[in-house]
C-alpha positions in Angstrom: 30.3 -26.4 17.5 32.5 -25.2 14.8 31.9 -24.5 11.3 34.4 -26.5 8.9 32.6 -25.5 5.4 29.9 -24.0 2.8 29.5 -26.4 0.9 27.8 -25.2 -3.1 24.9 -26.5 -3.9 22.5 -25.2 -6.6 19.3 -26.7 -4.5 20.2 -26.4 -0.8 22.1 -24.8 1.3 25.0 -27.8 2.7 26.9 -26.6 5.8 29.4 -28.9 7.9 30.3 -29.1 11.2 32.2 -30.2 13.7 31.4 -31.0 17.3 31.4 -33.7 20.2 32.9 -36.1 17.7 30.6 -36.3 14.8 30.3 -34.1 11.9 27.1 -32.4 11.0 26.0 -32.2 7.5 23.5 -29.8 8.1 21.0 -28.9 4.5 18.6 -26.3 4.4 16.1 -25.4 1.7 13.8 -22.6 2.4 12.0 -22.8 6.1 13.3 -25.9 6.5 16.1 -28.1 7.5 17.6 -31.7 7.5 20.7 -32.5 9.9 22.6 -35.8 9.5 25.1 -37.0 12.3 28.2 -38.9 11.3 30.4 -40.3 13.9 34.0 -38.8 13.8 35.1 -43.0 14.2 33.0 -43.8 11.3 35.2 -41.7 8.6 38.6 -41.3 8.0 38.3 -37.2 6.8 36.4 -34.8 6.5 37.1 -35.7 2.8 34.8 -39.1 3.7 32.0 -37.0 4.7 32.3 -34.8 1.7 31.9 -38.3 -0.6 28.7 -39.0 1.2 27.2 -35.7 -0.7 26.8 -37.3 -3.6 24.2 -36.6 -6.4 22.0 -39.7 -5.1 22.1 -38.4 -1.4 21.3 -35.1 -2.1 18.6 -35.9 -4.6 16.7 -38.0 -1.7 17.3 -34.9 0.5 15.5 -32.7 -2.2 12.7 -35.3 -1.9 12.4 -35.2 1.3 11.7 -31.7 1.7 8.9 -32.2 -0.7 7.3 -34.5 1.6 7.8 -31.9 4.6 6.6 -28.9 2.7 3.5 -31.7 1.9 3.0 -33.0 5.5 3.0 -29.0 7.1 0.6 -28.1 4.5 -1.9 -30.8 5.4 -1.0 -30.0 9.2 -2.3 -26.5 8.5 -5.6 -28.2 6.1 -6.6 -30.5 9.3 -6.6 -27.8 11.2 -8.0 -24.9 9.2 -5.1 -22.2 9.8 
């Protein structure tokens, strides 16, 4: 796997990569992390995959690990820990 960038973000922390013929877009916020898999025949660049990250995508993302902080906190509740 190689690393192509760091990409700034004031809400998560957006890393690409490369490898097998996809790119990563892997997004991290905290203890937790979201990785999308985009096929190398389904962009031209890595300027393509770059586009995807736009405000509307990454505010979804943000959502999302709302819902995942919610859903391991009422994992731990069910469970008493």
């Amino acid at each position: 796997m190689r690393q192509l960038a760091d990409i700034p973000h004031p809400e998560v922390k957006i890393t690409l990569f490369s490898w097998n013929g996809k790119y990563l877009i892997k997004l991290e916020r905290g203890p937790f992390e979201q990785t999308y898999k985009v096929s190398e025949m389904d962009v031209t660049s890595e300027d393509d995959v770059r586009a995807l990250l736009d405000e509307e995508f990454v505010q979804a993302v943000v959502q999302r690990f709302s819902q995942m902080r919610h859903d391991l906190q009422a994992a731990f509740a069910r469970h008493d820990l």
